[in-house]
N, C-alpha and C positions, 0 to 999 in steps of 0.2 A: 871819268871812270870811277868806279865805286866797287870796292870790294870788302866782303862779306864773311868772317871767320866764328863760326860756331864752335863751340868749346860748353865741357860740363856732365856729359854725356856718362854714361858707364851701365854696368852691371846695379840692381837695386830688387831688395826682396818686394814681394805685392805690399803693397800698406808704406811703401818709404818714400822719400823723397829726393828731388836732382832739383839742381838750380842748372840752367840753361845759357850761355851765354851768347849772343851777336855781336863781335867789335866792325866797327865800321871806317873805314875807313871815307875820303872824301866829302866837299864840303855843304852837299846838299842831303845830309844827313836828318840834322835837325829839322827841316820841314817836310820830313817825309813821312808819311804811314808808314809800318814797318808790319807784317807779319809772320807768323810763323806757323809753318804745314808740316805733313809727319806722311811716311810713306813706308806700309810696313812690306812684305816680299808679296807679290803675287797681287797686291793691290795699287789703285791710285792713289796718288797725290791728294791729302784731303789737307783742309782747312782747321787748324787750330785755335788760333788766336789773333788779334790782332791791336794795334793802338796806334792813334794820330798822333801827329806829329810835338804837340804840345803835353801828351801823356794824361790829358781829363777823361778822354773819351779811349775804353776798350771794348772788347768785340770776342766772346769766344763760341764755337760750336758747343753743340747739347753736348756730349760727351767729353767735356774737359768742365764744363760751369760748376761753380764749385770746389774743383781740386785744382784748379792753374789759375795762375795771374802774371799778369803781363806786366811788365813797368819797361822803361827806358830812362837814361841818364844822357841828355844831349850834350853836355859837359865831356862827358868821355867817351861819346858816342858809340854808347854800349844800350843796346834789347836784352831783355832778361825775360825766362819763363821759369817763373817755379813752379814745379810738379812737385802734390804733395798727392798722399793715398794713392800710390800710382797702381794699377793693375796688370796684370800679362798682357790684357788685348792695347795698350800703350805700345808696347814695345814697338819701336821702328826707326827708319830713321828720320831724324828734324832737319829741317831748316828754315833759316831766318832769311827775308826776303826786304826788296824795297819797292813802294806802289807807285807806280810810274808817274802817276798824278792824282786830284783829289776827287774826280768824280771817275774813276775805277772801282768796281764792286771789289772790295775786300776779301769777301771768300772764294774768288776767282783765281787760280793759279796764273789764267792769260792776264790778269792786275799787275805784277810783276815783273819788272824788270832786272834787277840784279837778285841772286840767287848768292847764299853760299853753298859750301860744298859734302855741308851736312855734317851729325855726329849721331852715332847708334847709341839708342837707351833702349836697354833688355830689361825685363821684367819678369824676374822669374817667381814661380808660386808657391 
């Protein structure tokens, strides 16, 4: 079992920035893909970011490239997103995820097997 606590979140004017964090529990952590989707009210579940399991290789949608990056620390088995120049259409809620295996499409929420329980970042203008 594998559980997933998101942490970081808050209130932020447009233009600032959140560090995002995923503690993970469990010991198939480190070889996992890990990423993170955002779901703000009234919409789906979309795709944000993502990174392999060895932290070489990330992955972000058109709408974050540039202002977010992804890292992980398999040591402490923590995913990090930093948002930086964040804007109001961000606001939502995150979460950090685990890929079921290595040939699951990444930007797919069915990729996904453990889920955390999310944290709201508001964006205001």
């Amino acid at each position: 079992q594998v559980q997933l606590v998101e942490s970081g979140g808050g209130l932020v004017q447009a233009g600032g920035s959140l560090r995002l964090s995923c503690a993970a529990s469990g010991r198939t952590f480190s070889s996992a893909a890990m990423g993170w989707f955002r779901q703000a009210p009234g919409k789906e579940r979309e795709f944000v970011a993502a990174i392999l399991w060895d932290g070489d290789s990330t992955y972000y949608s058109d709408f974050v490239k540039g202002r977010f990056t992804v890292s992980r620390d398999n040591a402490k088995n923590t995913v990090y997103l930093q948002m930086n120049s964040l804007k109001p259409e961000d606001t939502a809620v995150y979460y950090c995820a685990r890929r079921r295996g290595p040939y699951f499409d990444l930007r797919e929420t069915t990729s996904y097997d453990f889920w955390g329980s999310g944290t709201q970042v508001t964006v205001s203008s």
